[in-house]
C-alpha positions in Angstrom: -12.6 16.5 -3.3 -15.4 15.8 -5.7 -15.9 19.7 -6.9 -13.0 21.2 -5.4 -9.2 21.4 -7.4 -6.9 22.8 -5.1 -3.5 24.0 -6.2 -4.5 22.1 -9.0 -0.6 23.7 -10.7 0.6 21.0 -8.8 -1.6 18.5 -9.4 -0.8 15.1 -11.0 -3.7 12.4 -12.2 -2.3 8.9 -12.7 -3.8 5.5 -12.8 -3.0 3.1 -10.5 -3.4 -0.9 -11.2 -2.2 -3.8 -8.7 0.7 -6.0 -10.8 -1.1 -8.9 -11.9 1.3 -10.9 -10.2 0.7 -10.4 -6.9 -1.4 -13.0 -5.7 1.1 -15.3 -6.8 4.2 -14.1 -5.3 2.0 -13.8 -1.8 1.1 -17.6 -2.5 4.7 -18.3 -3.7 5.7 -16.5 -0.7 3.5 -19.0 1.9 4.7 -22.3 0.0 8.3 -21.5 0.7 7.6 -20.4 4.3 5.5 -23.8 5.2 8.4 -25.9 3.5 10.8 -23.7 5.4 8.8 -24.7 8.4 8.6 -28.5 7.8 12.3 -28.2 6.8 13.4 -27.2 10.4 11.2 -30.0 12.0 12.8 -32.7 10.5 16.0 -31.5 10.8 15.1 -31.0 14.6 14.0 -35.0 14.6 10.5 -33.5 15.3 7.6 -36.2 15.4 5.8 -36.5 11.7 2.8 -35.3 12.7 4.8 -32.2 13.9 6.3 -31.4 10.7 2.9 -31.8 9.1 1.0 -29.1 11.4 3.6 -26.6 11.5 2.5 -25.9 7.5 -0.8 -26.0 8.1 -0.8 -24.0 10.9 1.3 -21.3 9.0 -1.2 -21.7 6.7 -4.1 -20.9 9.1 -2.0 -17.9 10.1 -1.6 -16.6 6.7 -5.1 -16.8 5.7 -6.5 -15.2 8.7 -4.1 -12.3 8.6 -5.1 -11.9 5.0 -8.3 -12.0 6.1 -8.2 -9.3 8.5 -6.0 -6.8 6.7 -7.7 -7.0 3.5 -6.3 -4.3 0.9 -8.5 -0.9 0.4 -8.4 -1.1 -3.4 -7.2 2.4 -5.1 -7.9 3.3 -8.5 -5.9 6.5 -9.1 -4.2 9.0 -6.6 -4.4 12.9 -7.5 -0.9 14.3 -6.3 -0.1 17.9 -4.9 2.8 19.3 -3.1 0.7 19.6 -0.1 0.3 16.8 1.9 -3.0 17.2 2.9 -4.2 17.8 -0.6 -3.9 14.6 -2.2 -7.0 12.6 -3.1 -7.5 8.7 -4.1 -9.8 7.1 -6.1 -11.9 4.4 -4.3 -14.6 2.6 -5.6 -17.0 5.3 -4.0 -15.1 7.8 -5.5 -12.6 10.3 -5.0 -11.7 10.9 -1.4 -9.6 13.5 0.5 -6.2 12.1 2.0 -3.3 13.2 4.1 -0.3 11.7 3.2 1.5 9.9 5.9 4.6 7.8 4.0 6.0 7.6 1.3 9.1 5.4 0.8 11.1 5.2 -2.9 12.5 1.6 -4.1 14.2 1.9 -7.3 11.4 0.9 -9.5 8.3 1.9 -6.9 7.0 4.4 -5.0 5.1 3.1 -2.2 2.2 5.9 -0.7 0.5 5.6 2.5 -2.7 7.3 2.8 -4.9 8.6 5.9 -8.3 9.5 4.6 -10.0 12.7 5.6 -13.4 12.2 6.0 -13.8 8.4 7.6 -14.9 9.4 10.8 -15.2 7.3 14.4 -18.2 5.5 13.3 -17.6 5.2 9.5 -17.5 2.1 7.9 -15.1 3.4 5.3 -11.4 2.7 6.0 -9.5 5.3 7.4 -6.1 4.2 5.9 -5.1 3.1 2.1 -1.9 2.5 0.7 -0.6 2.2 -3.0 2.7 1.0 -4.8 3.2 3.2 -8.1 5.4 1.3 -10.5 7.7 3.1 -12.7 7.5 1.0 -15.4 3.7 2.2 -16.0 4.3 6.0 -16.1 6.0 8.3 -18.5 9.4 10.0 -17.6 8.2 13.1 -16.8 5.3 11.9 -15.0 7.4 9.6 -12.9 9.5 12.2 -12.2 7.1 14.5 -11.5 5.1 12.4 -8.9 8.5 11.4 -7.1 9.1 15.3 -6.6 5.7 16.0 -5.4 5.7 13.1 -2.9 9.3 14.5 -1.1 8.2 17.8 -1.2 4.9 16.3 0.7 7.1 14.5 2.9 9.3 17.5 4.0 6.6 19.8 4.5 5.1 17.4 6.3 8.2 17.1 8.7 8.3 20.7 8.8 4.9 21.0 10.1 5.9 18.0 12.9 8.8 20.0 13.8 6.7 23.5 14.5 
């Protein structure tokens, strides 16, 4: 979607940024899990060396899922009522994407992206998801993204339905 603005009435720029907090809630997250874990093995009168691994191995778990499902970083998403219209920013640019989800907390909107043109053999991702945070939008433009992304999702269902 480099040259190309379709239905561009209904189109909505907006930045997107990661919290900067995240890392540390994930790392927050894995502390209270391995204490959790070490926890139920000495309650369970579980052998020391037990209650040491199970950490460790959560540990090992953590960082290799991490590992494998690394994030696709998005820089901006360009909204339209259509779902197929919408486009992300990547760090090789802007990029055609079908949206597939989109789920509303009461301070986030969390998107999930197929992209158009990652074929079979590409060695760009074919999926990419963003969380847009309320706080770092205007009003309107909160608003306004929140509308387009249920009227993506219904005609979306619609077009399951048919």
């Amino acid at each position: 979607m480099s040259g190309s603005n379709p239905s561009s009435a209904w189109q909505l720029r907006l930045p997107v940024t990661p919290p900067a907090s995240q890392g540390a809630l994930r790392a927050v997250a894995a502390a209270v899990a391995a204490g959790c874990a070490a926890w139920s093995a000495m309650l369970l009168d579980a052998p020391g060396w037990l209650a040491a691994a199970l950490p460790v191995a959560g540990a090992g778990v953590a960082w290799a899922h991490a590992r494998r499902n690394r994030p696709v970083p998005v820089g901006g998403v360009r909204a339209s009522a259509d779902p197929a219209a919408w486009s992300v920013l990547l760090e090789s640019g802007w990029r055609e994407a079908r949206l597939v989800g989109c789920r509303r907390g009461p301070f986030w909107l969390a998107l999930a992206f197929r992209l158009d043109d990652a074929g079979a053999g590409s060695a760009l991702p074919r999926q990419a998801g963003v969380t847009v945070w309320q706080p770092g939008l205007s009003a309107a433009a909160w608003r306004r993204l929140c509308i387009l992304g249920q009227r993506a999702a219904m005609a979306r269902a619609h077009a399951r339905a048919a």
